[in-house]
C-alpha positions in Angstrom: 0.0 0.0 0.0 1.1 4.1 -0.7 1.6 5.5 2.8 2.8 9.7 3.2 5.5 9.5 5.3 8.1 12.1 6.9 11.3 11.8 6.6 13.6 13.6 9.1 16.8 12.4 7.0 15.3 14.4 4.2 13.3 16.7 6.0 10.1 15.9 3.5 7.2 14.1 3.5 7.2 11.2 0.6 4.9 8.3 -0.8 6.3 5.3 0.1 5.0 1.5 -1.1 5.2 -0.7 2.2 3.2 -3.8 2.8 2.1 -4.3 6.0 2.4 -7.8 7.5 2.7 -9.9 10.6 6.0 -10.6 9.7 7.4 -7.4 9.7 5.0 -5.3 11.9 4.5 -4.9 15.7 1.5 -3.6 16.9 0.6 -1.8 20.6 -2.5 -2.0 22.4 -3.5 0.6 24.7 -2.4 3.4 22.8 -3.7 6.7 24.0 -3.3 10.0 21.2 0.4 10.1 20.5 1.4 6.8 21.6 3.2 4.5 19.2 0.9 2.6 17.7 3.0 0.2 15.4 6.4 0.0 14.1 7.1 -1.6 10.5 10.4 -2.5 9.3 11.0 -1.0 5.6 14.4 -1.8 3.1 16.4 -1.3 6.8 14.6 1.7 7.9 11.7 1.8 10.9 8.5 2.9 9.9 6.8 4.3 13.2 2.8 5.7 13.7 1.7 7.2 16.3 -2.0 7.1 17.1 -3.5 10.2 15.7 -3.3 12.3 12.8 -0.1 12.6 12.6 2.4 11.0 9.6 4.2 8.3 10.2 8.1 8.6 10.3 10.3 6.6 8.4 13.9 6.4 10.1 17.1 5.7 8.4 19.2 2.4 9.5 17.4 1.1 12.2 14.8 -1.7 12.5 12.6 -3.4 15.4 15.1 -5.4 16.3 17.4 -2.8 17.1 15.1 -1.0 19.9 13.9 -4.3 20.9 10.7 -4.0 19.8 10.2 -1.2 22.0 7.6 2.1 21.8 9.5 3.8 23.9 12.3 3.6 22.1 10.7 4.4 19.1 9.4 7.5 20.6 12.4 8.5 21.6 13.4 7.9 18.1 11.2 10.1 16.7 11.9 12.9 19.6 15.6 12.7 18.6 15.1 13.0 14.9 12.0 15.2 14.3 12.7 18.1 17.3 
């Protein structure tokens, strides 16, 4: 599927093709607005959405496996690369 993502390396938004799958997605329960809601690897990068309107964030040369799987991490990620 097209997905409009950001993308702090670039600093612009782009249409990406990313296929969303169990194998390559983790998903969060109990999100509030703002809360990671799922992580997707992509080609090497992270693909992070928050819940919300908001665009998901594609980070450069880092996947789930590197922030253990972890939201907070991948907040964090975003804090570091977007502020």
């Amino acid at each position: 599927m097209q997905v409009d993502v950001f993308t702090p390396a670039k600093a612009r938004h782009e249409t990406i093709n990313v296929d969303i799958t169990q194998q390559n997605t983790t998903w969060f329960d109990d999100c509030q607005d703002g809360d990671v809601h799922m992580i997707t690897d992509y080609h090497g990068c992270l693909l992070i959405r928050e819940l919300g309107y908001y665009y998901p964030v594609l980070i450069y040369d880092v996947t789930r496996r590197v922030i253990n799987y972890d939201p907070q991490k991948a907040k964090e990620l975003i804090r570091l690369h977007c502020e």
